[in-house]
Every structure is written in structure tokens, then in C-alpha cells.
SELUMMAR-893286 format. One record per residue (C-alpha): residue in one letter; chain; x, y, z. Coordinates in Angstrom, 2 decimals. Example, Ala and Ser with C-alpha at 12.3 -4.5 7.8 and 13.67 -1.06 7.14 Angstrom:
+-----+-------+---------+---------+---------+
: res : chain :       x :       y :       z :
+-----+-------+---------+---------+---------+
:   a :     A :   12.30 :   -4.50 :    7.80 :
:   s :     A :   13.67 :   -1.06 :    7.14 :
+-----+-------+---------+---------+---------+
! end
This chain:
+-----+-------+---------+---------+---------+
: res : chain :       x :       y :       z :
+-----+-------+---------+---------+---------+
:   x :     A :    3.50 :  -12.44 :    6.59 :
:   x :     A :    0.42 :  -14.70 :    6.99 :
:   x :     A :   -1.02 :  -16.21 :    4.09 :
:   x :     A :   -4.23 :  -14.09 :    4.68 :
:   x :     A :   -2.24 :  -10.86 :    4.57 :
:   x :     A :   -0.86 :  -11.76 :    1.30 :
:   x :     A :   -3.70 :  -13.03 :    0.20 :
:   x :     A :   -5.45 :   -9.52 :    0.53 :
:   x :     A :   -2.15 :   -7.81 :   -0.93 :
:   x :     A :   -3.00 :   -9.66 :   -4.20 :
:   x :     A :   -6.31 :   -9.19 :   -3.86 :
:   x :     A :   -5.56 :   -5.44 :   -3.52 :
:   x :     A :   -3.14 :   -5.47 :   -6.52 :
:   x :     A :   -5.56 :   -6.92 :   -9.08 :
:   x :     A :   -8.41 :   -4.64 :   -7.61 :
:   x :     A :   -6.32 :   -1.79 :   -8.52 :
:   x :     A :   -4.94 :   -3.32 :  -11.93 :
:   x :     A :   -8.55 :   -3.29 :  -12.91 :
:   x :     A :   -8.72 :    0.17 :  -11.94 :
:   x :     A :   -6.15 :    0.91 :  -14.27 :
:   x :     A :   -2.77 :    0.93 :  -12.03 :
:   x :     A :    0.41 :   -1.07 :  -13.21 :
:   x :     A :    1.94 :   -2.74 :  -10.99 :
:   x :     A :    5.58 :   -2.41 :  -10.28 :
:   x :     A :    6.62 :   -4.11 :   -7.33 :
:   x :     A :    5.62 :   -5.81 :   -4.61 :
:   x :     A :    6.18 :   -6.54 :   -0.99 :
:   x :     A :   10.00 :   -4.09 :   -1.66 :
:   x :     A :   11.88 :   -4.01 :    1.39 :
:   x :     A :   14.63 :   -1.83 :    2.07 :
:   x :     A :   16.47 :   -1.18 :    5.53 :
:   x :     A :   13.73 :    1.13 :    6.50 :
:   x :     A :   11.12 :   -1.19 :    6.24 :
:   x :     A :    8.77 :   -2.49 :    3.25 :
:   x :     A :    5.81 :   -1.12 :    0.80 :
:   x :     A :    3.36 :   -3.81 :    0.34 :
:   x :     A :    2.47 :   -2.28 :   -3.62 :
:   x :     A :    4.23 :    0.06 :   -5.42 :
:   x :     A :    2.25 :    0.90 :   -8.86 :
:   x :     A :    1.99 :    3.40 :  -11.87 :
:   x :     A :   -1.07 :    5.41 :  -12.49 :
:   x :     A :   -0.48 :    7.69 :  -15.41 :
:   x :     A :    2.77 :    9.39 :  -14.55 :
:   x :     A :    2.55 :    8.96 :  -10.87 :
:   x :     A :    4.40 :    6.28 :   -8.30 :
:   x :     A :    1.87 :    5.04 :   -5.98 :
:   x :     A :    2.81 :    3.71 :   -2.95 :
:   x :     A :    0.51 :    1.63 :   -1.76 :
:   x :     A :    0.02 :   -0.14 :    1.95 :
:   x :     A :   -2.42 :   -2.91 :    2.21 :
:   x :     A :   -4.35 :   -3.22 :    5.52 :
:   x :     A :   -6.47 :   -6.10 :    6.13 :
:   x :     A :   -8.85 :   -7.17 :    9.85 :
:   x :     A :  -10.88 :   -9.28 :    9.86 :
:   x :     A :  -12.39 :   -8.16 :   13.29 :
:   x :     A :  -11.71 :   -4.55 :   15.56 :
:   x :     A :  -11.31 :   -6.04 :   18.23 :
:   x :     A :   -7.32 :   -4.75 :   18.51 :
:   x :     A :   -8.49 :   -1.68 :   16.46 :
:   x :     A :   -9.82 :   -1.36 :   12.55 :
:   x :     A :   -7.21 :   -1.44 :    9.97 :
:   x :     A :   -6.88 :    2.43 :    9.07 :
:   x :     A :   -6.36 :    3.29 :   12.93 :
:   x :     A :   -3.15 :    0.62 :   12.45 :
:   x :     A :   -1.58 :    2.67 :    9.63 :
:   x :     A :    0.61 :    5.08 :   12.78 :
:   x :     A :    2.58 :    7.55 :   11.86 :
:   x :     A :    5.41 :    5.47 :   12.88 :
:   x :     A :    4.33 :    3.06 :   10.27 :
:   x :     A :    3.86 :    5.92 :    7.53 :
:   x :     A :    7.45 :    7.17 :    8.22 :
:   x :     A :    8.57 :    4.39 :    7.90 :
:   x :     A :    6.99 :    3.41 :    4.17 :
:   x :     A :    8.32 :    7.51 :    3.41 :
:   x :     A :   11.65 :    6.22 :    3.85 :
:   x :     A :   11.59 :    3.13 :    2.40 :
:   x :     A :    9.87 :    5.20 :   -1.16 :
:   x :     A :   12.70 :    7.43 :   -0.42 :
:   x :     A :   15.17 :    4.82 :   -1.14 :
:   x :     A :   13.77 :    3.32 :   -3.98 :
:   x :     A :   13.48 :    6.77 :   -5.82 :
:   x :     A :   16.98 :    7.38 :   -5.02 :
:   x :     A :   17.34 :    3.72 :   -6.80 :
:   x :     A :   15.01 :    4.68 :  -10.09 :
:   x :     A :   14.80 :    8.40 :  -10.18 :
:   x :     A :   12.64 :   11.05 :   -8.65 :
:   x :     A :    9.28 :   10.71 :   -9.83 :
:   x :     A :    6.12 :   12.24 :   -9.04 :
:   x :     A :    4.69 :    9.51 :   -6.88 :
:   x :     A :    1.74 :    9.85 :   -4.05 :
:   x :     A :    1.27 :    7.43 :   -1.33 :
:   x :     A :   -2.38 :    5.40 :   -0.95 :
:   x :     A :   -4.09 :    3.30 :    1.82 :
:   x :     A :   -6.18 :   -0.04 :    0.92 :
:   x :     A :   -8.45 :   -0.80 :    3.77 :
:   x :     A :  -10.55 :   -4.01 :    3.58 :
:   x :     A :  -12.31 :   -6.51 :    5.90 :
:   x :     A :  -13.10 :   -8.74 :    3.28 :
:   x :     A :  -11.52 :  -10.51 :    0.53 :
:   x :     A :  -14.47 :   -8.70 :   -2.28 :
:   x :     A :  -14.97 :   -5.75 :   -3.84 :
:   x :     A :  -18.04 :   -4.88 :   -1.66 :
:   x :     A :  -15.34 :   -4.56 :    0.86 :
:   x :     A :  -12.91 :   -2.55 :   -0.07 :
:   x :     A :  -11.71 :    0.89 :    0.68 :
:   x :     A :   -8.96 :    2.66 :   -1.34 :
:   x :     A :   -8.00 :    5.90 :   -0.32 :
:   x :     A :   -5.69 :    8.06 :   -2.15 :
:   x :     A :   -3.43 :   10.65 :   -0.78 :
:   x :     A :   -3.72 :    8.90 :    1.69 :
:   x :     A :   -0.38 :   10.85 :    3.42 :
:   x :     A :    1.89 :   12.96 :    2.42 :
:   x :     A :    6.01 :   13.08 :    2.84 :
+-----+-------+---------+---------+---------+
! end
């Protein structure tokens, strides 16, 4: 990863702390592939995947989340429930195309399993 794209994954973790999310984990890989976040809210698991572009010009950051990519993060939050117990747990989308609040866009429920 690019020091950008981490930079907006911890820009996107303390955005959501100070919404009131703990976070759990970050950047957790498994042999499926990784979850950039993966935070409480209230009783829930969110799984969270950061997207950050800084131009459109190879398409805006919610058209990159495919549903290749979304399998993908479903099997990896398989894995780690198998790890720490089923949980209710929903899975979230943080869009942004810059580092500031003014430019950020979190969605929840983003997809489903």
C-alpha cells in the first residue's frame, strides 16, 4: 500500500472513532484477501473498506469497490468470525477524495453477505 492509501485508512479510522466506532483491527489479512478497518459500533462488527482517488480519471472510488472486491472482504470477515465468534456485524464503504472531513463519504450497509 502507498503511503497515501494508508494515510486515508487512518484518516478514516479516527473519523469514525469520533463518530463513536472502536476500532478493532486494521489492515487484517487472511488468505482471501484483507479488510482495511474492522470496528465495533454498539454490538455490531463493522467491516469497513477505505477507498481513496484523488482524480476519476480511471473511475471514482465507489465504482472500484466490484463485486469481486466485496466477495472477497465477505470471505475474509468470514474467517475472522470463524476466529472470534459469530457476531452481528454489517459491512460499510468510506469514500473520500480528500484527506478532510468536508470530504468524506461513509456509507453504511454498504453490502450485504
Amino acid at each position: 500500500m502507498n503511503d497515501q492509501g494508508q494515510a486515508a485508512e487512518d484518516f478514516a479510522a479516527e473519523y469514525l472513532k469520533a463518530k463513536g466506532l472502536k476500532l478493532i483491527a486494521n489492515n487484517y489479512r487472511s488468505r482471501f484477501g484483507e479488510i482495511d478497518l474492522i470496528m465495533r459500533d454498539g454490538e455490531s462488527l463493522v467491516f469497513i473498506e477505505v477507498r481513496f482517488r484523488k482524480n476519476k480519471a480511471f473511475g471514482g472510488a465507489e465504482e472500484s469497490i466490484t463485486a469481486s472486491k466485496q466477495h472477497k472482504i465477505i470471505m475474509t470477515a468470514a474467517y475472522f468470525l470463524q476466529q472470534q465468534g459469530n457476531q452481528a456485524c454489517r459491512f460499510d464503504v468510506v469514500l473520500m477524495d480528500k484527506l478532510d472531513a468536508q470530504h468524506i463519504h461513509w456509507i453504511k450497509n454498504a453490502f450485504e453477505a
